[in-house]
ZASE-193214 format. One record per residue (C-alpha): residue in three letters; x, y, z. Coordinates in steps of 0.1 Angstrom, whole numbers, plus 5000, padded with zeros to 4 digits. Last residue first. Layout:
ALAXYZ/...
This chain:
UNK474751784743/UNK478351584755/UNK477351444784/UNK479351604811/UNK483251474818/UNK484251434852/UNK486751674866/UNK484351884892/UNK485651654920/UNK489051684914/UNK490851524946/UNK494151744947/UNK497051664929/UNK498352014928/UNK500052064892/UNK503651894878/UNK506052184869/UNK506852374836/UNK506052674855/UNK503352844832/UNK501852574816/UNK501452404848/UNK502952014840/UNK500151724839/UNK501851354844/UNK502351344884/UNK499951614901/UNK497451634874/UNK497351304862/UNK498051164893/UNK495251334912/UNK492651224884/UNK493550824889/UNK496250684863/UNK495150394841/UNK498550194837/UNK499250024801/UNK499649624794/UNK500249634756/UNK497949394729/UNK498249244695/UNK496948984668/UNK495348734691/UNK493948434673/UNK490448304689/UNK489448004668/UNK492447824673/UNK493147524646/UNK491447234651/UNK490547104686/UNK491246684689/UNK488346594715/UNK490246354740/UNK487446084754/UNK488046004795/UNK483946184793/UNK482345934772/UNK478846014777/UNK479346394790/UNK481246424754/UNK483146684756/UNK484946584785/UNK488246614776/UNK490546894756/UNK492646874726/UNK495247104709/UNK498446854699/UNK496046714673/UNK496547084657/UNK499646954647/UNK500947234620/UNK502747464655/UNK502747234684/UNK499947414708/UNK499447704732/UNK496747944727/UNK494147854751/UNK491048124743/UNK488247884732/UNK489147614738/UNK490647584771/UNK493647344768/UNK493246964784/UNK491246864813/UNK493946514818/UNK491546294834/UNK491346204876/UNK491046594885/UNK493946694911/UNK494347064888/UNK492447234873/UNK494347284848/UNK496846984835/UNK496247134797/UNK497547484809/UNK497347744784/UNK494247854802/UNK495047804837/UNK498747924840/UNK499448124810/UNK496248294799/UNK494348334839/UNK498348384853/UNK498948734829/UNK495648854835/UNK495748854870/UNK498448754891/UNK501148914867/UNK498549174859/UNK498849334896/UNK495849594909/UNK493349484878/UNK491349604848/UNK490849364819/UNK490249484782/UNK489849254753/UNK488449424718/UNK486849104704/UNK486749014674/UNK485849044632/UNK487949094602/UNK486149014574/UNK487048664550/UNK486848424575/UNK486048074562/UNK482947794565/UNK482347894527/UNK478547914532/UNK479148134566/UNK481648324546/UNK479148444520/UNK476348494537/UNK478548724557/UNK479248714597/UNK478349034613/UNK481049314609/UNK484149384631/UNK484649484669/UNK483149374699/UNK483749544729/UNK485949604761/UNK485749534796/UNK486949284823/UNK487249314857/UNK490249094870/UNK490048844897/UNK493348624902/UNK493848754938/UNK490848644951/UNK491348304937/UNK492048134970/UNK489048334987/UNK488348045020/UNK491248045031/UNK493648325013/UNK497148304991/UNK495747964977/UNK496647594968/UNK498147585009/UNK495247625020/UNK491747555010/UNK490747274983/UNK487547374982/UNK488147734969/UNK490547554941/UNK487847394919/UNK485147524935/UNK484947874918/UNK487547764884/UNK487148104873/UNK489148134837/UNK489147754832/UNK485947674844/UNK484447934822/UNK486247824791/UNK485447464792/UNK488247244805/UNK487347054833/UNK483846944813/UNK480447074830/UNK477746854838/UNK479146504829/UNK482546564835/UNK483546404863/UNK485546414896/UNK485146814914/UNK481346784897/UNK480846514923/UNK478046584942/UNK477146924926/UNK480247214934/UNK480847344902/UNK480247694918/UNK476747824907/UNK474748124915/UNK475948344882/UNK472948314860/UNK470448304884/UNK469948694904/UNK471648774869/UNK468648654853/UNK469248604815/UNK470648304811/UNK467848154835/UNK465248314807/UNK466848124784/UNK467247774794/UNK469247584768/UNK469447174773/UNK471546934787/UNK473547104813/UNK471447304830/UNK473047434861/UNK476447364854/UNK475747404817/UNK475347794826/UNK472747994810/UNK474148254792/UNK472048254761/UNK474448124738/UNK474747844769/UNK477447844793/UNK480547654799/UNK482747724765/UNK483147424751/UNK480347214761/UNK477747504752/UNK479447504719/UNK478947094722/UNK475347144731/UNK474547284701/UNK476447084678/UNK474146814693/UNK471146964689/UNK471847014656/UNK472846684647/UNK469746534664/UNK471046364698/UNK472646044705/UNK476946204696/UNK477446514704/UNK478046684673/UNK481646744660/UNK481146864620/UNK478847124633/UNK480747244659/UNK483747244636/UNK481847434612/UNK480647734631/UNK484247754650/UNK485547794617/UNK482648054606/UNK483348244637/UNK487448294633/UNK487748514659/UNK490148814661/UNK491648954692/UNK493549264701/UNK494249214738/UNK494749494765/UNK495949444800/UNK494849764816/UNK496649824851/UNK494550014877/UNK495150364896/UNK493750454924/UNK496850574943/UNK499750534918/UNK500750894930/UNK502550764961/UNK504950534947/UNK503650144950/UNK504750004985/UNK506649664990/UNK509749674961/UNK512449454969/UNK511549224938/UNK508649344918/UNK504949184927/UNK503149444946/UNK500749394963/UNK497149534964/UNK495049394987/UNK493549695005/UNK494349974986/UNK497450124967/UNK496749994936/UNK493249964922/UNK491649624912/UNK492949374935/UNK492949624963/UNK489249754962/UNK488849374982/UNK486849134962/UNK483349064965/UNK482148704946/UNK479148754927/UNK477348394934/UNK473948574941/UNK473948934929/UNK476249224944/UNK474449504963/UNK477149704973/UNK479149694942/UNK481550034951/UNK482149934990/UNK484249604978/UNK484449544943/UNK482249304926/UNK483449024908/UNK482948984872/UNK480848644855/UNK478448764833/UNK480248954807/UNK479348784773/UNK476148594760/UNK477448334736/UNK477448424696/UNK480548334687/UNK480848744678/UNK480448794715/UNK476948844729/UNK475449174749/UNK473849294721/UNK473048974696/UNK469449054698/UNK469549354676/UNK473149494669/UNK476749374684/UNK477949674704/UNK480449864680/UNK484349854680/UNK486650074664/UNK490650034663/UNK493050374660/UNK496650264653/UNK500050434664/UNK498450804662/UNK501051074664/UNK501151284698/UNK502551654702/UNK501751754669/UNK503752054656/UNK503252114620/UNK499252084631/UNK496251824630/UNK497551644659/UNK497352014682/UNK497451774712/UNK494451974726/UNK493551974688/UNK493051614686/UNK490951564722/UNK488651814707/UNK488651574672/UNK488251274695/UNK484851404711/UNK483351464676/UNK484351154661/UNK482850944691/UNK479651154689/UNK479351074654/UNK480150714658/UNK477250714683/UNK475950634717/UNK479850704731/UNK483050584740/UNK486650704737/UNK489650524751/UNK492850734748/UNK495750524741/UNK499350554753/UNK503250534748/UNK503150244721/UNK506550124705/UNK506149934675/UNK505049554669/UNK501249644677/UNK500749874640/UNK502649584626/UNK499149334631/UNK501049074657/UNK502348734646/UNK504548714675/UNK508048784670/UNK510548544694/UNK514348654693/UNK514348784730/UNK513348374740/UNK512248194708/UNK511948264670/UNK508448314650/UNK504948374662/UNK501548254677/UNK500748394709/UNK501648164742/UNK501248394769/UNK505148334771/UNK505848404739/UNK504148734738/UNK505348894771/UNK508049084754/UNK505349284732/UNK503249284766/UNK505249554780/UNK507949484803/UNK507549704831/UNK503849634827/UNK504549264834/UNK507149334862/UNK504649534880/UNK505649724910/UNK505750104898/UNK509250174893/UNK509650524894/UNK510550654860/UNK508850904850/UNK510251124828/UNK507251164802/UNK508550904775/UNK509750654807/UNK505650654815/UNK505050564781/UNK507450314774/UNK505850224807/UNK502450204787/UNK500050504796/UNK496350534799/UNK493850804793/UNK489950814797/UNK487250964779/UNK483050854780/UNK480551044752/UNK477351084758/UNK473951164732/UNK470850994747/UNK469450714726/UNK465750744721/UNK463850514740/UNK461350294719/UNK458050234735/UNK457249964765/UNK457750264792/UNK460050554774/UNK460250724803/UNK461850404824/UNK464250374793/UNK465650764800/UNK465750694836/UNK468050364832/UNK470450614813/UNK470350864833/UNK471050644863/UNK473950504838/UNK475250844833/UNK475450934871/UNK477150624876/UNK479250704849/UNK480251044864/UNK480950904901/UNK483750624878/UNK485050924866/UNK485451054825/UNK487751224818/UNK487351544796/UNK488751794828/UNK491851584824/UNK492451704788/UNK493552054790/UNK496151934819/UNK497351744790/UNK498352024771/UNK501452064797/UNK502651724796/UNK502351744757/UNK504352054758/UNK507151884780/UNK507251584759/UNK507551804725/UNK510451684708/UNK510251284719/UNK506451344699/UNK504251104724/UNK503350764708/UNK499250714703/UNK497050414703/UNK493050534700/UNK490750294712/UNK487050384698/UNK484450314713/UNK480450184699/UNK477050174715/UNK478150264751/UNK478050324790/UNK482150354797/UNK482750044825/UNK481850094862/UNK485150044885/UNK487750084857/UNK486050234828/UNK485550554848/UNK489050664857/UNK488850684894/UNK489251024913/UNK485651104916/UNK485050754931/UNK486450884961/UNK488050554981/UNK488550625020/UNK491750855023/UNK494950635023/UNK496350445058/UNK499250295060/UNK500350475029/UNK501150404991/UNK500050005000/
């Protein structure tokens, strides 16, 4: 912790996405590098921007107008309203860029996620400091920052980034940032809002942070404010010799960001090729989607219904999320919920809680400190007549990953490498679970029998089920630090008239306003 004791939590100084999430219909991430001649002027502009961010107090405020706004409307169509979300974060190539260079506890972020590649297990070339991912080129350079906007509307996107663009005078002789790569994403439309481009209801799962979710819904686990924002209860640090974070990282978060495409026609096919075997074909591809990944399109999780859909449990959150593989003996077989579907593998709930101490840092909350809070949007258009006949991705389409946490080495970093990636997780189960398939990304390069996974079949559960080639293919990503509103004015803001870093006081009057 920053201080034995900081200030109880002001949601006015938390960037909003963290703690809340941006309210939108489409965002744009906006990947920037910092002009090496005009570091001091961009410090100084950006004391222009911090009155644009968006808090976590202003989104709650936006999503009360929000709910408001559909109340009025009753059973009739609610007009959108017109908001726009900002926030800022910075990569340590980023944080070195501006003169800072106090090391901030993270050996992940220290080393960016280019470096991390390999060992997150993203396809590429070479080994060790020779290893190149096969990353978009855009991702392969050095990134100092990206400024996430949202909004109810491309057009109110545009508008908000072209203010944001002349604070850093981009469209000038001397622009202070130049734009790395600038990726737009859009809620799905219709009845797929809400669902990833596979088609499975997204977001269901996320803890809720202690004295921000005060109400959380049955099986929402509460973590401390500490796995999420440094300097609070539960952070830790996770460099060598280093205990406390520096001062200004106070309510701050690390953003582990993941440029992913998915190959939806492929996964399409090989569901349909693969049906579980004593049902009608399409019931059976069905149910081997749900298989894969845990739940239902609909959400509905197989652990609480595994052999047919229920949609209006998937979407009940006071349902949806009250399980913990812990039926009479869902720790030994496979028959409701296999080892290695993707929601096991990413919140294995029973799996390690009820194995208590010494398999976790906590008795009784051994996965506490893996919890992240996950963001982010689809990206891409909707699946072509054309490709869905041809079984083959022609459009890009994916998922814009973000995932907010205290310490992405436990976090992010463990959930891909260590349980993921892992065919042996969870572990002390009596068959081998095998990679998660959907987002496991370790395998012998032009042996996709070396992917498999058991249980697919709740009939023939010791029976390996040879994956084909990864559906989800990650094609970038950086780890970047969110800064709270304090540390962007007191630490990364210069006065324009001193050339110094500005009071951090708490800013209660910085939160952006719907843009009108």
């Amino acid at each position: 912790m920053t201080t034995p004791s900081p200030a109880p939590l002001d949601l006015n100084n938390v960037q909003g996405d963290i703690l809340a999430g941006l309210p939108k219909k489409t965002q744009t991430y906006y990947f920037f590098q910092i002009d090496a001649a005009r570091v001091k002027e961009f410090r100084t502009q950006l004391g222009k921007l911090v009155p644009l961010i968006t808090t976590t107090a202003q989104v709650q405020e936006d999503l009360k107008s929000i709910a408001q706004n559909k109340q009025n409307a009753g059973t009739g169509f609610a007009p959108l309203l017109k908001m726009s979300g900002v926030n800022i974060v910075f990569s340590h190539k980023g944080l070195l860029q501006l003169g800072i260079t106090d090391e901030i506890g993270d050996t992940a972020f220290d080393g960016g996620m280019l470096a991390d590649a390999e060992n997150l297990g993203d396809p590429g070339t070479g080994t060790g400091t020779a290893f190149t991912p096969d990353w978009v080129p855009a991702f392969k350079q050095d990134i100092h920052g990206m400024i996430l906007l949202s909004g109810d509307s491309h057009h109110t996107v545009h508008e908000t980034l072209e203010v944001i663009k002349d604070i850093f005078l981009v469209h000038t002789h001397k622009a202070l940032i130049h734009e790395v790569i600038k990726i737009v994403g859009d809620v799905r439309p219709g009845k797929e809002k809400g669902h990833e481009h596979f088609g499975f209801l997204d977001g269901i799962s996320q803890p809720a942070v202690e004295g921000v979710d005060t109400t959380p819904n049955p099986g929402q686990e509460t973590v401390r404010q500490g796995i999420i924002l440094l300097g609070r209860d539960g952070d830790t640090p996770n460099v060598t010799g280093v205990t406390v974070r520096p001062p200004w990282a106070l309510d701050g978060s690390f953003l582990a960001f993941r440029y992913l495409f998915q190959l939806v026609p492929e996964f399409n096919d090989f569901l349909i090729k693969n049906p579980i075997p004593g049902l009608p074909p399409a019931e059976g591809s069905e149910l081997l989607g749900a298989r894969l990944v845990g739940r239902w399109k609909s959400g509905a999780p197989i652990d609480l219904t595994p052999l047919q859909d229920d949609p209006t449990l998937g979407v009940d959150p006071l349902r949806n999320n009250d399980f913990r593989y812990a039926f009479p003996d869902d720790s030994q077989t496979q028959e409701r919920c296999p080892f290695a579907a993707h929601t096991r593998k990413t919140n294995p709930r029973a799996d390690l809680e009820d194995l208590g101490p010494p398999i976790g840092p906590l008795p009784g909350k051994p996965t506490e400190n893996r919890r992240i809070l996950r963001r982010g949007v689809q990206f891409g258009e909707e699946v072509t007549k054309e490709e869905a006949a041809s079984n083959k991705t022609v459009k890009a389409r994916g998922l814009l990953f973000a995932a907010y946490s205290s310490n992405i080495v436990n976090g992010f970093q463990f959930i891909q490498h260590s349980w993921a990636n892992n065919t042996g997780f969870p572990i002390q189960k009596p068959e081998v679970p095998g990679f998660d398939p959907i987002i496991g990304q370790v395998a012998s390069p032009g042996d996709p029998d070396s992917r498999t996974m058991s249980g697919t079949n709740p009939n023939a559960q010791t029976n390996p089920l040879a994956l084909s080639a990864p559906w989800v293919v990650p094609k970038g990503g950086e780890y970047f630090f969110s800064p709270s509103i304090p540390a962007l004015l007191s630490t990364f803001a210069l006065q324009a008239s001193h050339g110094t870093a500005t009071n951090g006081s708490s800013t209660n009057g910085a939160a952006q306003k719907p843009l009108h």
